[in-house]
LOTOR-637257 format. One record per residue (C-alpha): residue number from 1; residue in three letters; chain; y, z, x. Coordinates in pm, whole numbers, plus 32768, in hexadecimal, padded with zeros to 4 digits. Last residue first. Example, Ala and Ser with C-alpha at 12.3 -4.5 7.8 and 13.67 -1.06 7.14 Angstrom:
// LOTOR-637257
{atom 2,'Ser','A',{7F96,82CA,8557}} {atom 1,'Ala','A',{7E3E,830C,84CE}} 
//
This chain:
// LOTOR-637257
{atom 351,'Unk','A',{D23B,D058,B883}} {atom 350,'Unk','A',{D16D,D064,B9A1}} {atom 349,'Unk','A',{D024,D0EE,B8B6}} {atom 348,'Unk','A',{D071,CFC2,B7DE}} {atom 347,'Unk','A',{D039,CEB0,B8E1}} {atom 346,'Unk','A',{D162,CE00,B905}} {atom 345,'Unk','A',{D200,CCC2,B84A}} {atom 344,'Unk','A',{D32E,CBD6,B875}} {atom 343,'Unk','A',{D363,CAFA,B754}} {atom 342,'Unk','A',{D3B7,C96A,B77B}} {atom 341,'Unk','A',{D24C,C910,B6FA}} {atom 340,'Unk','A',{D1B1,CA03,B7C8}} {atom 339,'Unk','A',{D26F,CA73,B900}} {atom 338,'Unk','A',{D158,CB83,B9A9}} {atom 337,'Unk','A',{D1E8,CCA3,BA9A}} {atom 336,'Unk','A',{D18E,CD04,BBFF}} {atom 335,'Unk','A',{D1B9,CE23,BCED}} {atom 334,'Unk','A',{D14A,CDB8,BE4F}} {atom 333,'Unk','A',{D241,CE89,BEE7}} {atom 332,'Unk','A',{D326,CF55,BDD6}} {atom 331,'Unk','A',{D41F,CE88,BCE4}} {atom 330,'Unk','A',{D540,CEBF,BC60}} {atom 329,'Unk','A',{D5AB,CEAA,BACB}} {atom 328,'Unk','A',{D6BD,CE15,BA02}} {atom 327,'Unk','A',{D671,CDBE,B87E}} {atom 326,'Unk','A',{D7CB,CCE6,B7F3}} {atom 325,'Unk','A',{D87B,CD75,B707}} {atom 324,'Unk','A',{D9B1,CDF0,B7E9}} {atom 323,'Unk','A',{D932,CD70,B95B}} {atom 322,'Unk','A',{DAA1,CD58,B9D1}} {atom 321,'Unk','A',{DAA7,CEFC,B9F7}} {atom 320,'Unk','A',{D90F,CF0E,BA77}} {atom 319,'Unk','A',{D9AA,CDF8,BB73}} {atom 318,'Unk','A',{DAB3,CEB4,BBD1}} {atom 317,'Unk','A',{DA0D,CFF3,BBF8}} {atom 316,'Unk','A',{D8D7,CF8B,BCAF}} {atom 315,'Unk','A',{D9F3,CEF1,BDC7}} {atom 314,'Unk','A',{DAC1,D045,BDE0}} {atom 313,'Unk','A',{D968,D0E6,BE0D}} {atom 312,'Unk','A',{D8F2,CFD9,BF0C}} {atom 311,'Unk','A',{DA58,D02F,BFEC}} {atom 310,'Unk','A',{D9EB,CF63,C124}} {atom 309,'Unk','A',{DA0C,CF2F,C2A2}} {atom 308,'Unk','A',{DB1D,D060,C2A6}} {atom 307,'Unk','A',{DAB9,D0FC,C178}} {atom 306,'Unk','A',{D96A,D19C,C24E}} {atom 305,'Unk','A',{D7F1,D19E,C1EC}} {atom 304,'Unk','A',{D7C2,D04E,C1CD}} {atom 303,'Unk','A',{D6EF,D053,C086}} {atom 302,'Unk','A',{D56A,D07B,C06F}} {atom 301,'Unk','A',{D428,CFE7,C016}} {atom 300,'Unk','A',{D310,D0C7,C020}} {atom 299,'Unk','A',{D301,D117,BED5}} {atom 298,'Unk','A',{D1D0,D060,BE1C}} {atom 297,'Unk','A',{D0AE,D0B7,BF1E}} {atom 296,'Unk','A',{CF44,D073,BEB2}} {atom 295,'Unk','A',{CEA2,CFBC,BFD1}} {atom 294,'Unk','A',{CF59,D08D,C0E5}} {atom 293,'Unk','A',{CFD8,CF64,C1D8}} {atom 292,'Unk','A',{D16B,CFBE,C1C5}} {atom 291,'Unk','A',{D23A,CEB5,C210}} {atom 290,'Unk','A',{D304,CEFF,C361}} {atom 289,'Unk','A',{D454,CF66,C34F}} {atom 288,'Unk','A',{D574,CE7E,C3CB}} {atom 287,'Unk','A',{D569,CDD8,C26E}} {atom 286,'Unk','A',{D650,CEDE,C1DE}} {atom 285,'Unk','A',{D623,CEB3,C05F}} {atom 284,'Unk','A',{D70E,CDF1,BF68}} {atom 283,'Unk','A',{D69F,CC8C,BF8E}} {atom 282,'Unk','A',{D641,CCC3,BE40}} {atom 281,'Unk','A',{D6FA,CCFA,BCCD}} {atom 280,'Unk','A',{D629,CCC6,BBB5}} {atom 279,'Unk','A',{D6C7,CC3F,BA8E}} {atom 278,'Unk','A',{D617,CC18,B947}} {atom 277,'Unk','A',{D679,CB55,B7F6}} {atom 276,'Unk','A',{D720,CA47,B8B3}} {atom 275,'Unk','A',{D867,C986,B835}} {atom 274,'Unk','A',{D840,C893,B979}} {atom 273,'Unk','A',{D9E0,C8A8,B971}} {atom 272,'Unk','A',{D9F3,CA0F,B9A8}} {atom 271,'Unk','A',{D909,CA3D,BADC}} {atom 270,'Unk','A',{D93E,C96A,BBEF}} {atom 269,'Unk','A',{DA96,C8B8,BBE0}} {atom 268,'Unk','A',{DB31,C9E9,BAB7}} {atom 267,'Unk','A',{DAA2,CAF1,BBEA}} {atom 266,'Unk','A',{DB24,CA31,BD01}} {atom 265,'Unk','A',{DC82,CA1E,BC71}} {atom 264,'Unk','A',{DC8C,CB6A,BC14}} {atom 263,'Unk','A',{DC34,CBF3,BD7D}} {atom 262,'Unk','A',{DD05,CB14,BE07}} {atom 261,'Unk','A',{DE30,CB83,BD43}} {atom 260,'Unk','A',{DDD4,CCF9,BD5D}} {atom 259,'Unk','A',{DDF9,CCD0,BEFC}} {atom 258,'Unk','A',{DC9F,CC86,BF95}} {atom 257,'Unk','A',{DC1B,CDBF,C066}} {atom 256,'Unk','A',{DB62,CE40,BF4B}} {atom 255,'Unk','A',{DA9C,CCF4,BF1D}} {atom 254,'Unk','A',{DA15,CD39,C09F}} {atom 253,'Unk','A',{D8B6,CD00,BFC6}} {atom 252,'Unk','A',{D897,CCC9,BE74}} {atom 251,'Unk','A',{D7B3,CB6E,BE82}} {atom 250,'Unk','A',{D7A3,CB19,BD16}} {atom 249,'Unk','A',{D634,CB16,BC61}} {atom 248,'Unk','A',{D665,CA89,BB0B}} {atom 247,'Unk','A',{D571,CA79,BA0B}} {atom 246,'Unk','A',{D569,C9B3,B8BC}} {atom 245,'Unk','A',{D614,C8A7,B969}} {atom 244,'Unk','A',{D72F,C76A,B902}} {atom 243,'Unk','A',{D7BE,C650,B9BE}} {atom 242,'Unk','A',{D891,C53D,B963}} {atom 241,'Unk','A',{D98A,C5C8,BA92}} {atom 240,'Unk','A',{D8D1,C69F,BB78}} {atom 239,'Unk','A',{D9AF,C679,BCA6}} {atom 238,'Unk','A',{DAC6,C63F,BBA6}} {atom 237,'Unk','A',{DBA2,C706,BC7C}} {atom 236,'Unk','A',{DB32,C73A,BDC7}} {atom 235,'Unk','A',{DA93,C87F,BE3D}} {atom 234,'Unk','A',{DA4F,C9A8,BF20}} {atom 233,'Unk','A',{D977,CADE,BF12}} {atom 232,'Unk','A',{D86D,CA5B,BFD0}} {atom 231,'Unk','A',{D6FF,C9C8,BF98}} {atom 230,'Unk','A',{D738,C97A,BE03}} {atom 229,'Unk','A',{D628,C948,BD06}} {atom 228,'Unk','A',{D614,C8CE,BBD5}} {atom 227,'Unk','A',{D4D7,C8F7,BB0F}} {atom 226,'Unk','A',{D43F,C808,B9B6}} {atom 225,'Unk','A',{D395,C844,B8BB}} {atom 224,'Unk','A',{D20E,C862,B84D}} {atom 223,'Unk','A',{D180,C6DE,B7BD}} {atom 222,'Unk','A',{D21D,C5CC,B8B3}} {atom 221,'Unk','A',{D2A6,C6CA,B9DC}} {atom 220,'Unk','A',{D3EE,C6C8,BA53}} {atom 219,'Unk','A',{D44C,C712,BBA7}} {atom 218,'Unk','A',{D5AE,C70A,BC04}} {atom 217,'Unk','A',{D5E7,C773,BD8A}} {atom 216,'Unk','A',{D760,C76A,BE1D}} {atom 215,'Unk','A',{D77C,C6EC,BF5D}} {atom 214,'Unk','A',{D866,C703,C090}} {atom 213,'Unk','A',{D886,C5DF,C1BA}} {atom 212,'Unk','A',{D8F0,C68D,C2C7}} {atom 211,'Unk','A',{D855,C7FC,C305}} {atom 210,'Unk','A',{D7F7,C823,C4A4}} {atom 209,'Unk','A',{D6CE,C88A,C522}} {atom 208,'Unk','A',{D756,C874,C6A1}} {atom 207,'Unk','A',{D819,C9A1,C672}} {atom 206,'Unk','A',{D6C0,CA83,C64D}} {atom 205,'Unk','A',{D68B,CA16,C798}} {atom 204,'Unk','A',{D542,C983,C7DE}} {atom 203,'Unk','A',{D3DE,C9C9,C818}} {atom 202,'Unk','A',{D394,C8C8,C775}} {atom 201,'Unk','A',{D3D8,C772,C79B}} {atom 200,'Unk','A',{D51D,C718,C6F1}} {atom 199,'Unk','A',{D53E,C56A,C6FF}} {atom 198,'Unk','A',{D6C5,C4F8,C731}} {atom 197,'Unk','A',{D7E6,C4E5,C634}} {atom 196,'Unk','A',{D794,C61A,C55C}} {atom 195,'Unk','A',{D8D7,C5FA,C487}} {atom 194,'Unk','A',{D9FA,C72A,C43E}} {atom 193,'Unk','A',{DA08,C85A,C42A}} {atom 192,'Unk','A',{D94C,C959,C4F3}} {atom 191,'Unk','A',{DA76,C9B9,C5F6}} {atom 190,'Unk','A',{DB4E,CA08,C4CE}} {atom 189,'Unk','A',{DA36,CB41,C491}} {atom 188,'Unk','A',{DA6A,CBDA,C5C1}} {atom 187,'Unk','A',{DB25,CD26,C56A}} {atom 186,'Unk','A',{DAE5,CD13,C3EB}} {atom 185,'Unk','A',{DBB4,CC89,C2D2}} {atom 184,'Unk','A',{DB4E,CB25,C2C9}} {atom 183,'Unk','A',{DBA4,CA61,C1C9}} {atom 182,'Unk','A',{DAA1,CA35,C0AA}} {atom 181,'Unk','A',{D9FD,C8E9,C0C9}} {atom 180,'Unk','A',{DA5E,C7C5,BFE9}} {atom 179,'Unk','A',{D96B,C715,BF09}} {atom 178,'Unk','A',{D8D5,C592,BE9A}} {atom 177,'Unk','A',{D7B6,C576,BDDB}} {atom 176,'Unk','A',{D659,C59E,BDF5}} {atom 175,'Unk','A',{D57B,C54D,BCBD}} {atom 174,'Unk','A',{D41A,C5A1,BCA4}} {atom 173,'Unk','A',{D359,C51D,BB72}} {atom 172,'Unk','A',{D20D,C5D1,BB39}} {atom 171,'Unk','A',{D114,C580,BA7E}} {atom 170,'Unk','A',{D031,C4F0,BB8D}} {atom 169,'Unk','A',{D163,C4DE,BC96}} {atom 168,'Unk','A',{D24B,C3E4,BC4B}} {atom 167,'Unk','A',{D386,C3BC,BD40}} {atom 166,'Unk','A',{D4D5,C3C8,BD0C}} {atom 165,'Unk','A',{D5EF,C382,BE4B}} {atom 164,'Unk','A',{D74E,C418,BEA6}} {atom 163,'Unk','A',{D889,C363,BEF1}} {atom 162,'Unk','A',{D874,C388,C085}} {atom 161,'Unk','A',{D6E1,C2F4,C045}} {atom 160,'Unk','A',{D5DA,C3EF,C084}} {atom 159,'Unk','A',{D4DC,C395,C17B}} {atom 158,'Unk','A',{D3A1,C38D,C10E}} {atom 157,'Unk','A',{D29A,C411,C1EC}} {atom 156,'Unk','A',{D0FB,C3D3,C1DF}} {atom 155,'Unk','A',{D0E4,C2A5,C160}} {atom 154,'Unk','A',{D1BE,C210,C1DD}} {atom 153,'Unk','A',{D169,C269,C342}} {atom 152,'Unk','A',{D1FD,C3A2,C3FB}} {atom 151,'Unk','A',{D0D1,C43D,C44A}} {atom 150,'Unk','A',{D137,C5E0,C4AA}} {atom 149,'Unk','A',{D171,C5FC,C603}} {atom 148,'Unk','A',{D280,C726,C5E9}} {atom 147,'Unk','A',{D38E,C643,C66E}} {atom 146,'Unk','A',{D311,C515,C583}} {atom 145,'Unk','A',{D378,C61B,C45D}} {atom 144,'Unk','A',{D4AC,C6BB,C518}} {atom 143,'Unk','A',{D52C,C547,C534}} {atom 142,'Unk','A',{D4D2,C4E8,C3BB}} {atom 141,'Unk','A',{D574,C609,C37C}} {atom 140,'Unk','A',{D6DB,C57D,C3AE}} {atom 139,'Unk','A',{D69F,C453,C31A}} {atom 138,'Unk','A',{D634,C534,C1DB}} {atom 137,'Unk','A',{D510,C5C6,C143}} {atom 136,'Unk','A',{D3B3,C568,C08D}} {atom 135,'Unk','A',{D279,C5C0,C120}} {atom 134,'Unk','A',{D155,C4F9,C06E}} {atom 133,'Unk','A',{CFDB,C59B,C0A3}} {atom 132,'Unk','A',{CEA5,C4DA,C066}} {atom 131,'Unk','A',{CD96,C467,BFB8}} {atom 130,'Unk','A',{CC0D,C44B,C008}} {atom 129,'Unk','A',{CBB2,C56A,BF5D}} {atom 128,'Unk','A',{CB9B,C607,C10C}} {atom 127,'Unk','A',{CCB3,C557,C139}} {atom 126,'Unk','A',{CD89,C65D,C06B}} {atom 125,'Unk','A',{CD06,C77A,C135}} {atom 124,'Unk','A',{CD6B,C6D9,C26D}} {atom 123,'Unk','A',{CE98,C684,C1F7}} {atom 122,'Unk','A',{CEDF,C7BD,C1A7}} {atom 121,'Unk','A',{CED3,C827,C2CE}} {atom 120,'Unk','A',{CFDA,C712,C379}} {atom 119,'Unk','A',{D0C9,C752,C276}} {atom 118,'Unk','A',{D0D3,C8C3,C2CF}} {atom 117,'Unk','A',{D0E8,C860,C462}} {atom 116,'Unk','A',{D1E0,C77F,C3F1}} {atom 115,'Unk','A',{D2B2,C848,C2FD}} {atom 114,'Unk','A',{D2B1,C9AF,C3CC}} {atom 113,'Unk','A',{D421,C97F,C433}} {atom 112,'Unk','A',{D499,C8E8,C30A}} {atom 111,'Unk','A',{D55C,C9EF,C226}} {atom 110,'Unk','A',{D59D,CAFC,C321}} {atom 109,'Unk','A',{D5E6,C9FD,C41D}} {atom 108,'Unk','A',{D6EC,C964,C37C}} {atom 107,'Unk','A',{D670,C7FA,C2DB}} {atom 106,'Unk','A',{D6C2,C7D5,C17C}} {atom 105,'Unk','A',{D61F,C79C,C041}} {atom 104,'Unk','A',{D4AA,C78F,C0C8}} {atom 103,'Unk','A',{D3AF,C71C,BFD0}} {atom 102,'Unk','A',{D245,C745,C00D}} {atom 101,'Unk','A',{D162,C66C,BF5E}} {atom 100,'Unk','A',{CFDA,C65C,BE98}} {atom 99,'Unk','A',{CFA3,C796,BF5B}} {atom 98,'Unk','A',{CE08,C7EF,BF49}} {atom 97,'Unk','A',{CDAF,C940,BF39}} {atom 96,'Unk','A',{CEA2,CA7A,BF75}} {atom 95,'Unk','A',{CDE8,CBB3,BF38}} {atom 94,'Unk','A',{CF24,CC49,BF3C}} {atom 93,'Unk','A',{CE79,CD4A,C033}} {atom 92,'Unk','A',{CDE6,CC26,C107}} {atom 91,'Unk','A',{CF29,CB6B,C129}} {atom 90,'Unk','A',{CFF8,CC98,C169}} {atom 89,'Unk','A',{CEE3,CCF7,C29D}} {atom 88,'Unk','A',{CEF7,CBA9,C312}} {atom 87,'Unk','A',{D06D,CBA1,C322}} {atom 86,'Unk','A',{D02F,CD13,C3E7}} {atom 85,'Unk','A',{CF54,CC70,C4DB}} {atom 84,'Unk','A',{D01F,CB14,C537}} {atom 83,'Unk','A',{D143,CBD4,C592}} {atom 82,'Unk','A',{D256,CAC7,C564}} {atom 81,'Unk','A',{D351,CAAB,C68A}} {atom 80,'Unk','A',{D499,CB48,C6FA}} {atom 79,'Unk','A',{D54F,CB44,C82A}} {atom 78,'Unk','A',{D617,CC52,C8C4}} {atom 77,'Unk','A',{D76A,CCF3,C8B8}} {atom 76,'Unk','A',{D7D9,CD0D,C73C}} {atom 75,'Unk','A',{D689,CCB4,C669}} {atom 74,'Unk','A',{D5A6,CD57,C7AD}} {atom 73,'Unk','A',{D685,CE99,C76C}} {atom 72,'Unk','A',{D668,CE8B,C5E5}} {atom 71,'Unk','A',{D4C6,CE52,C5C7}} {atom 70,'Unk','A',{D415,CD20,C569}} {atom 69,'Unk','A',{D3E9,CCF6,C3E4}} {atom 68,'Unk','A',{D296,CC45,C401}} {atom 67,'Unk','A',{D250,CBF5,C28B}} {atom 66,'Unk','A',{D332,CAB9,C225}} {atom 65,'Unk','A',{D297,C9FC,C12D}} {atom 64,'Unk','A',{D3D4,C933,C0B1}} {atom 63,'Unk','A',{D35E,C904,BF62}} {atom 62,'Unk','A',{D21C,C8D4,BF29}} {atom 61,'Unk','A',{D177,C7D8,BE1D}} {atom 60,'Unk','A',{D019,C7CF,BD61}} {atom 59,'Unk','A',{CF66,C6EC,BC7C}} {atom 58,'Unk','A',{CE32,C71D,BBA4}} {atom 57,'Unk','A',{CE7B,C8AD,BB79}} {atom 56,'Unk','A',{CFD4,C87A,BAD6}} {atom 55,'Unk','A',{D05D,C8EE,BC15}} {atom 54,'Unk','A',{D19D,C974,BCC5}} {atom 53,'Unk','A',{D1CD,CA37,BE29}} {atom 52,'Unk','A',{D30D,CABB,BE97}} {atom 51,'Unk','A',{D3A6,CAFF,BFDC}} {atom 50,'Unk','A',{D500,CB36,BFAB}} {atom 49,'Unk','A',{D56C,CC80,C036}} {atom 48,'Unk','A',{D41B,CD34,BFD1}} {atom 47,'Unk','A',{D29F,CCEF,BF71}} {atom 46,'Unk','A',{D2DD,CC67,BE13}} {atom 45,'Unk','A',{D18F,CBF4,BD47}} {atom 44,'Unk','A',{D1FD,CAEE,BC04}} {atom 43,'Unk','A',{D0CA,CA9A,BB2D}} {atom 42,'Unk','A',{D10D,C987,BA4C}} {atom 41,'Unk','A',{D045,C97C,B8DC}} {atom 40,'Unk','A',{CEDC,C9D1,B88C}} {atom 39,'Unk','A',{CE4C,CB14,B878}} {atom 38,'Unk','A',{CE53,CC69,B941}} {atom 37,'Unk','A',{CF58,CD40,B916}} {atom 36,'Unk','A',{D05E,CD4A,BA51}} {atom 35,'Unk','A',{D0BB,CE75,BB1C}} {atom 34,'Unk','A',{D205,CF11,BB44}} {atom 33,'Unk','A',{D219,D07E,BBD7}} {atom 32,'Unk','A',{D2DD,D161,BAE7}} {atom 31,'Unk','A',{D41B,D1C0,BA79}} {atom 30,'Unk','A',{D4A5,D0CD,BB66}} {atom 29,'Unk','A',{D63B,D067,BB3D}} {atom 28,'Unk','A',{D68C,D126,B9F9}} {atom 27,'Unk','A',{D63E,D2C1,BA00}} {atom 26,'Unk','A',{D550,D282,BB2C}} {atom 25,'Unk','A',{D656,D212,BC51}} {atom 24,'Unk','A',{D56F,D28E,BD47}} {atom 23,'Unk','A',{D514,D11B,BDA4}} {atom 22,'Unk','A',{D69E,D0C0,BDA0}} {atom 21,'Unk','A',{D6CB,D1A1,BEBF}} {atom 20,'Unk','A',{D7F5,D271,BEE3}} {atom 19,'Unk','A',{D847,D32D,C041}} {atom 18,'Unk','A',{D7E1,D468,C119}} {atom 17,'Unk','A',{D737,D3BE,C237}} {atom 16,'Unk','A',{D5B9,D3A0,C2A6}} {atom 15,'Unk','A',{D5B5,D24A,C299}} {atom 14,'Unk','A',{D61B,D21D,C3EE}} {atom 13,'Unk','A',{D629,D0B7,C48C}} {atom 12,'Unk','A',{D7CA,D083,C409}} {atom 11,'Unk','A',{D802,D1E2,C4CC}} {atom 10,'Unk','A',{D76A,D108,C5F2}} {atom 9,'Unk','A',{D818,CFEC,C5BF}} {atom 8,'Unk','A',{D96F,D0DC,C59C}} {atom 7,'Unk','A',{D92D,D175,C6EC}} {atom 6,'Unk','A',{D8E6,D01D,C7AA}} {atom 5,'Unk','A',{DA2A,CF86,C73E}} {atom 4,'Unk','A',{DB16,D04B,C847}} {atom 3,'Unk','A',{D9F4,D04B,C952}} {atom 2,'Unk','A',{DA18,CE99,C927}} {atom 1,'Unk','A',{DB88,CEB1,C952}} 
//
């Protein structure tokens, strides 16, 4: 059984393949590398499946953080921990200073594996002003957290109630309400749902980071806007209900393997209902290839290469078809934009 999934993780490793990639998409998806203009208002920074980084320049917030992307075969057969040099090497080329939170919406590996050795840096850097770093993720987290040795006080980890929790950061309000992953479609994938019942101390199986409780992320800010963001393609209705964003960054991936219902459904629950003026689709890329650490790359991110773990094409598609008026763009690693008073700008020479 275990030769009979090998081949396909490997094919799934290979970028090298004959397929569509949303970052070549330059008609619509990417004409150009996205950068943001200098000046006051929210910078969002993306570095790939959901790892996104959001400041106003006085206060600063991370989603997810996760850098390490361990490769396919220690994924299926081995165990997995962070890689302590190449989160480094992301933190230094993002120029990342001090992180005022970092907000986890569920726990899978590839969304919380590097969280407490990324919470426990910036920490560091944070302490240095004499402040320091909140985490923010579920139950289930709070076990991969404490597994990873990161300080579990108060006032260090909040623990995100079953019917979501707000908090107040500076000018930032950051609301996490309740979600539904996307079912598994993948050999292995039912054998990482679930709740993290016992502490994960890396290395450990991917299995053992499993999803249970799910989060949506709504972060408004006082003066620029407000961002929604979703880790996976799945949803409950009303997950966002009262709710409204400038900018919405829906998870896309495995969405081609939902039937069209789903796929509707998740896209009126995430999208639709927030009436955005921009939609950028993430959690699109294969996160089994390793971040690139060239200061100045844009395309590096890439689709699974084969239909079989994902159609991205059929998924670009879709949402460019439901976007209608709305402005729908990708981003590149480390690409940013700037949300200004509920607009989303870029510099003019990446327009």
């Amino acid at each position: 059984m275990q030769h009979r999934l090998l081949l396909p993780l490997l094919a799934l490793a290979l970028c090298a393949c004959n397929t569509y990639q949303p970052l070549r998409d330059d008609k619509i998806l990417y004409p150009s590398p996205r950068r943001a203009p200098d000046g006051p208002g929210v910078k969002v920074m993306y570095f790939g499946n959901t790892t996104i980084l959001i400041s106003d320049g006085e206060t600063t917030l991370l989603v997810d953080g996760f850098f390490s992307r361990p490769n396919p075969l220690s994924v299926k057969f081995g165990k997995i921990e962070p890689n302590e040099k190449v989160i480094q090497k992301q933190l230094d080329l993002a120029k990342m200073g001090r992180v005022d939170a970092l907000l986890i919406g569920h726990s899978h590996y590839d969304h919380a594996l590097d969280a407490p050795l990324v919470a426990q840096k910036l920490d560091a850097i944070a302490a240095q002003q004499g402040k320091h770093t909140v985490t923010m993720g579920s139950s289930s987290y709070a076990f991969i957290h404490e597994g990873g040795g990161a300080t579990c006080d108060r006032e260090h980890l909040h623990i995100v109630e079953r019917d979501g929790m707000t908090r107040t950061f500076g000018k930032f309000t950051v609301t996490f309400r309740p979600s539904e992953h996307i079912s598994p479609h993948l050999p292995g994938q039912a054998d990482m749902m679930g709740h993290v019942q016992a502490l994960v101390v890396p290395p450990a199986k991917a299995k053992d980071f499993k999803c249970d409780p799910v989060y949506v992320l709504h972060i408004r800010h006082a003066d620029e806007g407000s961002i929604a963001i979703t880790t996976t393609a799945g949803a409950l209705k009303d997950q966002f209900k009262g709710l409204t964003a400038d900018v919405v960054m829906p998870a896309v991936g495995l969405l081609s393997k939902e039937p069209c219902c789903q796929q509707e459904f998740y896209w009126r629950e995430a999208v639709e209902k927030l009436n955005p003026k921009t939609v950028i689709p993430v959690h699109w890329d294969n996160f089994l290839l390793k971040l690139d650490d060239s200061p100045q790359v844009r395309r590096n991110l890439k689709a699974p290469p084969l239909k079989f773990f994902d159609d991205t094409r059929s998924t670009m598609d879709f949402v460019k078809r439901h976007s209608k008026d709305k402005d729908v763009w990708t981003m590149g690693l480390r690409d940013s934009f700037l949300l200004r008073s509920g607009k989303v700008l870029l510099a003019k020479q990446d327009m």
